[in-house]
C-alpha positions in Angstrom: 14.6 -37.1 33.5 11.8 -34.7 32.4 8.9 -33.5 34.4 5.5 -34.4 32.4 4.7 -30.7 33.4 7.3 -29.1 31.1 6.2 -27.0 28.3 7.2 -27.0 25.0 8.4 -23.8 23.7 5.8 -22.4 20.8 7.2 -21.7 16.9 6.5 -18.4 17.2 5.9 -15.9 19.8 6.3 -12.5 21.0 10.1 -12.7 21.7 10.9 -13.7 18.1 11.4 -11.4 15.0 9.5 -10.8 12.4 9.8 -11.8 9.2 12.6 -9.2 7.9 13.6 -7.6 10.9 16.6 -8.7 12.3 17.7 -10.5 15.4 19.0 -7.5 17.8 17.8 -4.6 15.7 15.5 -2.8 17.9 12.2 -1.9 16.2 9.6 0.1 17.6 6.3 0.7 16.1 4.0 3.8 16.8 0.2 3.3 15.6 -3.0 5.2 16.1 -4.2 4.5 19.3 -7.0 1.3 19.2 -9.6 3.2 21.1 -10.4 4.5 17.6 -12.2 1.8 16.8 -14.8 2.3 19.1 -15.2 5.5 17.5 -15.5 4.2 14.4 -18.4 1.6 15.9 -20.3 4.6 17.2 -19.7 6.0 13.5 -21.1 2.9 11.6 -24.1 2.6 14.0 -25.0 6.0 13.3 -24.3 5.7 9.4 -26.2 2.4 10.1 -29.5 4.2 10.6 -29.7 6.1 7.4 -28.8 3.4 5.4 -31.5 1.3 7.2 -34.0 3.7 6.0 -33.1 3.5 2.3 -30.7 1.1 1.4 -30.4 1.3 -2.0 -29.5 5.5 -2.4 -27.3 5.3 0.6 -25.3 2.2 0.7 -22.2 4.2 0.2 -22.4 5.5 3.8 -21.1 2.4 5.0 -18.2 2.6 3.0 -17.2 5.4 5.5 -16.6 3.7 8.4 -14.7 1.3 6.6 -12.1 3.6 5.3 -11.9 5.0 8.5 -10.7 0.8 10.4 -8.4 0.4 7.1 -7.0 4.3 8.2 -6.6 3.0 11.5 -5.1 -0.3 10.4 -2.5 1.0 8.1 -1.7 4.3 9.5 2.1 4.1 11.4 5.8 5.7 12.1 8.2 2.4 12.4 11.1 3.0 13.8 14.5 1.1 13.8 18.2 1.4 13.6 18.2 2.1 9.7 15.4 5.0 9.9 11.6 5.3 10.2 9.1 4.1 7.9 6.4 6.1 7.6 3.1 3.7 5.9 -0.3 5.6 4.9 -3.3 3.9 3.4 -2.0 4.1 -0.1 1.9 3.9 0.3 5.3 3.9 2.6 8.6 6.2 2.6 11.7 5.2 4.3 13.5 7.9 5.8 17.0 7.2 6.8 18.5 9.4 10.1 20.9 10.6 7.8 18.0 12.7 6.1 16.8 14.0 9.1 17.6 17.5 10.5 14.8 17.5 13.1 11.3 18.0 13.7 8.4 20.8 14.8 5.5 19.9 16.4 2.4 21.7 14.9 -0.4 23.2 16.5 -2.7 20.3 15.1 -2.2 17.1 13.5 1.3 14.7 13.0 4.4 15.9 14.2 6.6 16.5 10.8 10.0 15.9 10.4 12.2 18.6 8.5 14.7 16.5 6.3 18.4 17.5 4.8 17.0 18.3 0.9 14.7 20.8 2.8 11.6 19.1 2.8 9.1 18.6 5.1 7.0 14.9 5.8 4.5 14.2 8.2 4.9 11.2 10.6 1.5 9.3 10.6 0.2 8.5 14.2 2.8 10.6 16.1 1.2 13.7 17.8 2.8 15.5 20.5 1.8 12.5 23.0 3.6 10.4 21.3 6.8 12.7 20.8 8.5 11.0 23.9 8.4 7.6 22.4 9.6 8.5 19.3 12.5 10.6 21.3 13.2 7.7 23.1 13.4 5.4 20.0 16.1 7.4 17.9 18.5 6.8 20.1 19.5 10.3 20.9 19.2 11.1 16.9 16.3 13.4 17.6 17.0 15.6 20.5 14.9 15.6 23.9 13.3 18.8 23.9 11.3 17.9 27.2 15.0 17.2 28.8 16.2 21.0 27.4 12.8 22.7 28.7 13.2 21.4 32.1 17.1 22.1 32.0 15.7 25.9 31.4 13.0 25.6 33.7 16.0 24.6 36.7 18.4 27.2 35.2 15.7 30.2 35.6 14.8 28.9 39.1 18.4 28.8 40.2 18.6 32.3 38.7 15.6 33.5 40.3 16.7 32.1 43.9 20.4 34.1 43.2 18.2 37.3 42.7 16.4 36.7 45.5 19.7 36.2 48.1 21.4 39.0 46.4 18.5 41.2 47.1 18.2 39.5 50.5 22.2 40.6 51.4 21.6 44.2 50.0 19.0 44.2 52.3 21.2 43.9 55.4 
């Protein structure tokens, strides 16, 4: 006998896959963060103004902040188990892990991924705060640097603390 409180499970919802993605294949997306929006709102009001004052000269100000929400829309690194698809606001590459040999982290902008043919893409969305997720995505594909910094970090301690009781016992 069923309880008239019982809920029926929806169509769709966030546990199911998407349309294309399989069942089991983990997929993890990296975007630009949504708090760019808002900076795109301050942008538009401020266009706002100047097209306020004449309308007909500078209606293509407000084109602006609209390329900037479809950037932020479009713009994203997914990645699953057969690669990462990197989508722009006018097209997508699929790189497979096979193609990748690794990837440098620049002083500004995207992280970019070296690849096998010796070529060089960038990876929309990912900067250097987002380096960990994409680590953590590639299944040990891309290797943690932040694991082999702090192994060198404990391994110049330990050899600083040697130094320090050998120069301690030549003490005595």
């Amino acid at each position: 006998m069923s309880s008239p409180h019982q809920s029926v499970p929806p169509l769709e919802s966030s546990h199911t896959a998407e349309a294309g993605e399989q069942t089991g294949q983990q997929v993890r997306t990296i975007r630009v963060p949504p708090l760019a929006y808002l900076g795109l709102l301050v942008l538009f009001f401020s266009v706002f103004f100047f097209f306020a004052g004449w309308p007909l000269g500078l209606w293509w100000l407000l084109l602006i902040p609209v390329a900037g929400v479809v950037w932020v829309a479009r713009t994203r690194t997914v990645l699953s188990e057969s690669g990462l698809e990197l989508r722009r606001v006018f097209g997508s590459r699929h790189v497979g892990w096979a193609q990748l040999k690794g990837v440098s982290i620049p002083k500004r902008g995207f992280v970019r991924a070296h690849l096998t043919d010796g070529s060089t893409v960038k990876l929309p969305a990912v900067t250097y705060d987002r380096l960990r997720d994409l680590i953590a995505a590639s299944h040990g594909r891309i290797p943690d640097l932040f694991a082999a910094e702090e192994a060198a970090r404990d391994a110049a301690a330990n050899a600083a603390a040697e130094d320090d009781k050998d120069a301690a016992a030549d003490d005595k």
